[in-house]
C-alpha positions in Angstrom: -60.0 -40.6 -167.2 -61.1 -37.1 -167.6 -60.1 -34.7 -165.5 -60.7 -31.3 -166.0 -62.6 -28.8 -163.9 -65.4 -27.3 -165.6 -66.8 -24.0 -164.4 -65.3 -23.9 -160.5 -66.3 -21.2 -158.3 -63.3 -18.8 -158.3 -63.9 -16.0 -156.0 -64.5 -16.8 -151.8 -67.3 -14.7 -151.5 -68.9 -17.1 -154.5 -68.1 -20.1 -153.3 -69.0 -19.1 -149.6 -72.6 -18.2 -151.1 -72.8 -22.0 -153.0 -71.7 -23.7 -150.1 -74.1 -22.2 -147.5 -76.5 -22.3 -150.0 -76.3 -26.2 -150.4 -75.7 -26.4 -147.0 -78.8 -24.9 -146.3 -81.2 -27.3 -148.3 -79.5 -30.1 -146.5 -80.5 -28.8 -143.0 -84.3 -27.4 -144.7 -84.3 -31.2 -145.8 -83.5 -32.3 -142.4 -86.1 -30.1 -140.3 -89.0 -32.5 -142.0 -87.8 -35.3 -141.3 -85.6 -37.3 -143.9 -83.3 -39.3 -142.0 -81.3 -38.8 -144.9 -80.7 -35.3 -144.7 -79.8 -36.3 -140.8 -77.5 -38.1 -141.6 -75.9 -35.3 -143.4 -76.6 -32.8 -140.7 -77.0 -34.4 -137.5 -73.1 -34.8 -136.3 -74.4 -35.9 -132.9 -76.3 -38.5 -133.1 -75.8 -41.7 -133.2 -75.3 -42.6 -137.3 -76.5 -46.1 -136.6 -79.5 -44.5 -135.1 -80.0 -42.5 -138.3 -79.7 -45.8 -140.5 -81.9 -47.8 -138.5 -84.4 -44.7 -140.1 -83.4 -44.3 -143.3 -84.2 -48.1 -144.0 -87.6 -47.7 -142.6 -88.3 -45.4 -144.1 -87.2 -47.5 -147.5 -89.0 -50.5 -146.5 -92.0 -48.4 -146.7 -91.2 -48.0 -150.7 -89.6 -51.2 -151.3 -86.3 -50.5 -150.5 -86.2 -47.1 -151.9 -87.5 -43.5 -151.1 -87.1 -40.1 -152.2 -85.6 -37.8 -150.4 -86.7 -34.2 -150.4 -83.5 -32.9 -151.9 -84.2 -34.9 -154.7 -82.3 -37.9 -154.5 -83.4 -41.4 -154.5 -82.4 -43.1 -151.6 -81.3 -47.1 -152.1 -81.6 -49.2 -148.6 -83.0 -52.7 -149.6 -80.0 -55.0 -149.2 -80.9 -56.8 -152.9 -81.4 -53.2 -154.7 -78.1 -52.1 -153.3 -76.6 -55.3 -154.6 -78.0 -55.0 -158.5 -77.0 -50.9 -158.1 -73.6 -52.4 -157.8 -73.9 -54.2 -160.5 -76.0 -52.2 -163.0 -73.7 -50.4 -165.7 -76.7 -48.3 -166.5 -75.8 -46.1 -163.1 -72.2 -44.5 -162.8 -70.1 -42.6 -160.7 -70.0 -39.3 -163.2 -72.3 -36.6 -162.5 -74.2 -35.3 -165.3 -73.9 -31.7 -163.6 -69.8 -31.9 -164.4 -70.9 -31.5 -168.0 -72.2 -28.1 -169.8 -73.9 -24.8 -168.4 -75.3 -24.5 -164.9 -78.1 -22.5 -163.2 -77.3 -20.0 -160.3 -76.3 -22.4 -157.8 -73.4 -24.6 -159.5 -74.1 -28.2 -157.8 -71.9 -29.0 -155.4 -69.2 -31.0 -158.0 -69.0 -27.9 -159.7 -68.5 -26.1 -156.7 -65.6 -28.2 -155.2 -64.4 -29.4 -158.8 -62.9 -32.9 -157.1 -62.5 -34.5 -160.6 -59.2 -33.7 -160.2 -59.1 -36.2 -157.6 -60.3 -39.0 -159.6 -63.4 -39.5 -157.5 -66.1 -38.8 -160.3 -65.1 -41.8 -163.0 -66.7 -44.4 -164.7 -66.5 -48.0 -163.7 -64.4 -49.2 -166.3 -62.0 -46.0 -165.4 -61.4 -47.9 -161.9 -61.1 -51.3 -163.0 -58.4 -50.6 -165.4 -56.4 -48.9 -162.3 -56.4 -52.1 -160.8 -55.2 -52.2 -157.2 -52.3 -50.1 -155.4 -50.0 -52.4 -154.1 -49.9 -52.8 -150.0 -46.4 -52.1 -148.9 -43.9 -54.7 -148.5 -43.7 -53.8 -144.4 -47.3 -52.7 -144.2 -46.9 -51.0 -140.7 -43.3 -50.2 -141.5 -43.0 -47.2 -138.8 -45.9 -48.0 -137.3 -44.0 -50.0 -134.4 -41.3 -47.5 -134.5 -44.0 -44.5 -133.9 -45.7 -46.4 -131.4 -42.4 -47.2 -129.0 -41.6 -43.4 -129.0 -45.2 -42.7 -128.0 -45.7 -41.9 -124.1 -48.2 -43.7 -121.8 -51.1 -41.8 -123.1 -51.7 -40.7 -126.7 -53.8 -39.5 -129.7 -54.5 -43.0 -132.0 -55.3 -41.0 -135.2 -53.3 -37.8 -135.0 -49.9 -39.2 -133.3 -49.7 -43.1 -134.9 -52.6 -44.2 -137.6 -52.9 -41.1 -139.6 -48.9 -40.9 -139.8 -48.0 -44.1 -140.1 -50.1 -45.2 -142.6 -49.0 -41.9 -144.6 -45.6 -43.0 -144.5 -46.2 -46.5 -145.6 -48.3 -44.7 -148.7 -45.5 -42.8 -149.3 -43.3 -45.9 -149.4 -45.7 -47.8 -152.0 -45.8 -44.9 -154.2 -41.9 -44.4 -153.8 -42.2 -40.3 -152.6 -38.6 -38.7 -151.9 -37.5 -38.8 -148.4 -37.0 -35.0 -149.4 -40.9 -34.4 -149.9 -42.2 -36.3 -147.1 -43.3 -34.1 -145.1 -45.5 -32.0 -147.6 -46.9 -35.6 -148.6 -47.9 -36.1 -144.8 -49.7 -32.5 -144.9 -51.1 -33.1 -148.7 -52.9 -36.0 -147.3 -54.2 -34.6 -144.6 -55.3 -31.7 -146.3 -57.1 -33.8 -148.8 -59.0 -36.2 -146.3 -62.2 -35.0 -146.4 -62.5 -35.2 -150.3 -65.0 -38.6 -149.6 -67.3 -36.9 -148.1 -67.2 -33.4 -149.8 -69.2 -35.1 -153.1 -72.0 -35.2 -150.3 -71.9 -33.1 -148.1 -70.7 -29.0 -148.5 -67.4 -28.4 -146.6 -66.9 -25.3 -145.0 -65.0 -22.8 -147.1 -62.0 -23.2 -145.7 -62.2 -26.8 -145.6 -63.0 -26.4 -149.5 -60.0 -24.0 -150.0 -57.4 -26.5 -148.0 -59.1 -29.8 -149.6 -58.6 -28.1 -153.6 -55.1 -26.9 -153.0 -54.3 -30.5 -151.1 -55.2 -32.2 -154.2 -53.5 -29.6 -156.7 -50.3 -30.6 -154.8 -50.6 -34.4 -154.8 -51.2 -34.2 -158.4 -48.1 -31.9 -159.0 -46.2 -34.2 -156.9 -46.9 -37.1 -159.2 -47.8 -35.5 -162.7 -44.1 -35.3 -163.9 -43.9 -39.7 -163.9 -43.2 -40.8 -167.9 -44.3 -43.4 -169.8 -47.3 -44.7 -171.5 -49.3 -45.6 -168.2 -48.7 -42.0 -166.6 -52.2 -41.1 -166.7 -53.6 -44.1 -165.3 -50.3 -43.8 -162.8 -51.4 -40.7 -161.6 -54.8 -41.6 -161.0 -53.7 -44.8 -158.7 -51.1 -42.3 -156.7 -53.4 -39.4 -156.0 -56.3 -42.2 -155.0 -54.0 -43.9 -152.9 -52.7 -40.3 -151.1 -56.5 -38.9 -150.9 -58.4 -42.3 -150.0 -56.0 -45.0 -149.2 -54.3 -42.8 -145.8 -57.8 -41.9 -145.2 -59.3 -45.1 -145.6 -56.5 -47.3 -143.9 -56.2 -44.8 -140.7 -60.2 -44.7 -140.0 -60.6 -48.1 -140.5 -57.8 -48.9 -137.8 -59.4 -46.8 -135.3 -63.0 -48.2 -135.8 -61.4 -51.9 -135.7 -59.8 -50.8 -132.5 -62.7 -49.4 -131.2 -64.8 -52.4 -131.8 -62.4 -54.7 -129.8 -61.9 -52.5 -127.0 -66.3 -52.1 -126.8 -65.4 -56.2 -126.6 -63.1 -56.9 -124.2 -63.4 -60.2 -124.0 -62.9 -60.3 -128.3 -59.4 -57.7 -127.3 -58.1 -60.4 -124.7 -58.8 -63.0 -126.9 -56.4 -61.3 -129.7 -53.9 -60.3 -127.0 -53.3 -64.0 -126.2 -53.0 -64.6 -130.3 -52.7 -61.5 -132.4 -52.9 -64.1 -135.3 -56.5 -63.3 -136.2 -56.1 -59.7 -136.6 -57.1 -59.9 -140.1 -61.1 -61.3 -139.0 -61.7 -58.1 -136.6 -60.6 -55.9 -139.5 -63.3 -58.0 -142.0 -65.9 -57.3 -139.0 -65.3 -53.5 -138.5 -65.3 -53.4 -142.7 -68.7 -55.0 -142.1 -70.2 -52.8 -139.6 -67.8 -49.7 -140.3 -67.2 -49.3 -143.8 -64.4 -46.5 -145.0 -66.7 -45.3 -147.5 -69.8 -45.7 -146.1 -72.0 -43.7 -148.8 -72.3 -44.4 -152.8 -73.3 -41.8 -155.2 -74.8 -42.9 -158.4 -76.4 -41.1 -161.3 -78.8 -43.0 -164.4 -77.6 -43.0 -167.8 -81.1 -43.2 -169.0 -84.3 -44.3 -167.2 -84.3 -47.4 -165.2 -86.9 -48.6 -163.0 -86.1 -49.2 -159.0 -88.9 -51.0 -156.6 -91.6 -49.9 -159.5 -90.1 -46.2 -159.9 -89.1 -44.9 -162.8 -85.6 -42.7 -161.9 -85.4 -39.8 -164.3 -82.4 -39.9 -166.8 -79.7 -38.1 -164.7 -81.5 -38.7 -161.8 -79.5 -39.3 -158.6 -79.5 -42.3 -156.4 -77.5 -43.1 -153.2 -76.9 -46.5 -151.5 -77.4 -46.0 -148.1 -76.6 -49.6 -146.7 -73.9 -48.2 -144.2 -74.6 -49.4 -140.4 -76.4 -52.1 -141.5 -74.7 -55.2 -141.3 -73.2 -55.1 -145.4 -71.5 -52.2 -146.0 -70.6 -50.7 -149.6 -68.4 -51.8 -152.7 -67.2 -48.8 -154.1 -65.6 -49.1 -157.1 -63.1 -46.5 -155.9 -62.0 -48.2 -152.6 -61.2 -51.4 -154.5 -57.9 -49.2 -156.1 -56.8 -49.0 -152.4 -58.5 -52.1 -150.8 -55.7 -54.5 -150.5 -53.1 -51.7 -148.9 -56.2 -50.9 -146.6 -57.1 -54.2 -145.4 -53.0 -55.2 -144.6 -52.1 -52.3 -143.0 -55.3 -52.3 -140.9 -54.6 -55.9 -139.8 -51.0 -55.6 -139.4 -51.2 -52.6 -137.1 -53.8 -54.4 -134.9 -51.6 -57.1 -135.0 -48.6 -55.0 -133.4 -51.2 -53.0 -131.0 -51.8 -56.5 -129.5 -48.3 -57.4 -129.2 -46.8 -53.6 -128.2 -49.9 -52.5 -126.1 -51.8 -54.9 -125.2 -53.1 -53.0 -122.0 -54.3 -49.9 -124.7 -57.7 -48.0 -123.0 -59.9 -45.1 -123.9 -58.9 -41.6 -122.5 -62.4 -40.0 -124.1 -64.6 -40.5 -126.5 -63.7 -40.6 -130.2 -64.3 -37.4 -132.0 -65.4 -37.5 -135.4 -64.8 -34.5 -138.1 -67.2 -32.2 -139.2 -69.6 -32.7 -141.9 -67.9 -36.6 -142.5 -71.1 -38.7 -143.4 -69.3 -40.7 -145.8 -66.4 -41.5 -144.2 -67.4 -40.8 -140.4 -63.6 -39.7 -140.4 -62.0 -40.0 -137.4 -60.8 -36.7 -135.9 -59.3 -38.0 -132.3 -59.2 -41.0 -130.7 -57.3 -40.6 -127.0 -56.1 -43.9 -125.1 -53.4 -44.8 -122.9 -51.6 -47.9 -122.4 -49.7 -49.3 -118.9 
């Protein structure tokens, strides 16, 4: 898997001036009207709201629209489904490759190659899958007996717990724990920074997160190291990420249902079918990037070679296959259900304190910042 950065914006003031400037088109995009560029901009509103419009406005074409930034725009259910499929379309932007214009595009700008995100298919399928830890919510019980009444879900149990289980699987030093808990962190919004321009401190944090991670696991020998290295920073950057978010939204849903909550209170068995329902309704990645190899034709449109199309099938009732989330898929889906299964047993009178909070500029992800609940 190649992994070099080519042509990254070195100076602040530079890549201040490239991120504001993508930044920028997104909102100019959005003032017209393209629900897509909402859904990149609007942090507000409702993003079920925003998907109900960018599929009308696809049905209009087919399935398929243009947006004014360029990209094509993929909502019918079946051309999603043969996007997924079609090895003429892959995960590598063409703009990684050779000289750019005055504004670098935005992979050049936040080089995140070096966090495995822009490979080819075949790249991902040779990874095969992280293992899910042997005691999937190994501290998580632990964490959540030493939490008082009232508490932060993400900040103060999912986000560290599932870190530490990550950091079991991928056998991290009890000595370097605690940079792995802040690597991670620092890395969470890659996901959503091949979409959407982070700020620039975001950026800064997000580059040198992932410089760590892979200096923390670029010294492993033997004739898999490469492919080893790609599987432990994937797992660091989007299985904590995925895994934490995807607890919180599965939460979430029960507790918008409570008779669905009492109903796994009385048997926390069945943990694993609410999880399957908020990956249904709540994807981790919730976004797909793809760019064409050559020409193909979409709905009767002809997508230029290069030409860049996203599936945009989040909210609405399917959600996504990335090729990149199947690496961390089965440590996702166990610790997820596990640690519903012990929130049912352990607090089974959990409640909202507020509203979840969601972090900035996260359309891919719709990463969870804070979600505040008590329990007794």
């Amino acid at each position: 898997m190649v992994t070099e950065a080519a042509g990254a914006v070195a100076s602040d003031a530079e890549l201040c001036r490239v991120l504001d400037l993508h930044r920028a088109g997104q909102w100019t995009a959005c003032a017209v009207g393209d629900p897509y560029a909402s859904l990149l901009c609007l942090e507000e509103e409702d993003p079920r709201a925003i998907g109900r419009r960018i599929r009308a406005r696809g049905a209009a074409g087919g399935g398929l629209y243009q947006s004014p930034l360029g990209v094509w725009v993929v909502t019918g259910p079946s051309l999603v489904t043969a996007a997924l499929r079609d090895e003429g379309l892959t995960l590598r932007p063409p703009g990684l490759d050779g000289p750019c214009g005055p504004l670098p595009p935005l992979e050049r700008a936040v080089p995140l190659e070096e966090a495995f995100l822009y490979g080819e298919r075949a790249d991902y399928e040779r990874l095969g899958e992280v293992d899910a830890p042997a005691e999937p919510a190994g501290t998580f019980r632990e964490r959540l007996r030493a939490l008082g009444p009232e508490f932060d879900l993400m900040a103060d149990l999912a986000r560290p717990a599932v870190t530490d289980a990550v950091a079991q699987v991928l056998g991290v030093p009890a000595g370097d724990r605690d940079r792995f808990h802040v690597l991670c962190e620092g890395a969470a919004g890659a996901a959503d920074a091949t979409l959407c321009p982070p700020s620039l401190g975001a950026a800064r944090r997000l580059l040198a997160s992932v410089a760590g991670l892979r200096e923390m696991f670029g010294d492993r020998a033997g004739a898999d190291a490469d492919d080893d290295l790609a599987r432990c920073v994937l797992a660091a950057v989007l299985g904590t990420e995925c895994a934490a978010n995807l607890l919180c939204e599965t939460l979430a849903a029960l507790l918008d249902h409570p008779r669905r909550w009492a109903r796994l209170r009385a048997d926390p068995g069945p943990a694993g079918d609410a999880v399957e329902e908020a990956l249904r309704l709540a994807p981790p990645l919730r976004l797909l990037r793809l760019f064409a190899r050559e020409e193909p034709e979409w709905a009767g449109r002809r997508i230029p070679a290069g030409g860049e199309l996203v599936l945009a099938d989040s909210h609405g009732g399917g959600g996504l296959a990335d090729p990149r989330s199947a690496v961390v898929a089965p440590l996702v889906r166990r610790y997820a259900t596990e640690s519903i299964r012990i929130l049912a047993e352990e607090a089974p009178s959990i409640r909202r304190r507020g509203p979840v909070l969601r972090r900035p500029r996260a359309p891919v992800t719709g990463g969870v910042l804070a979600f505040p609940v008590g329990r007794g």
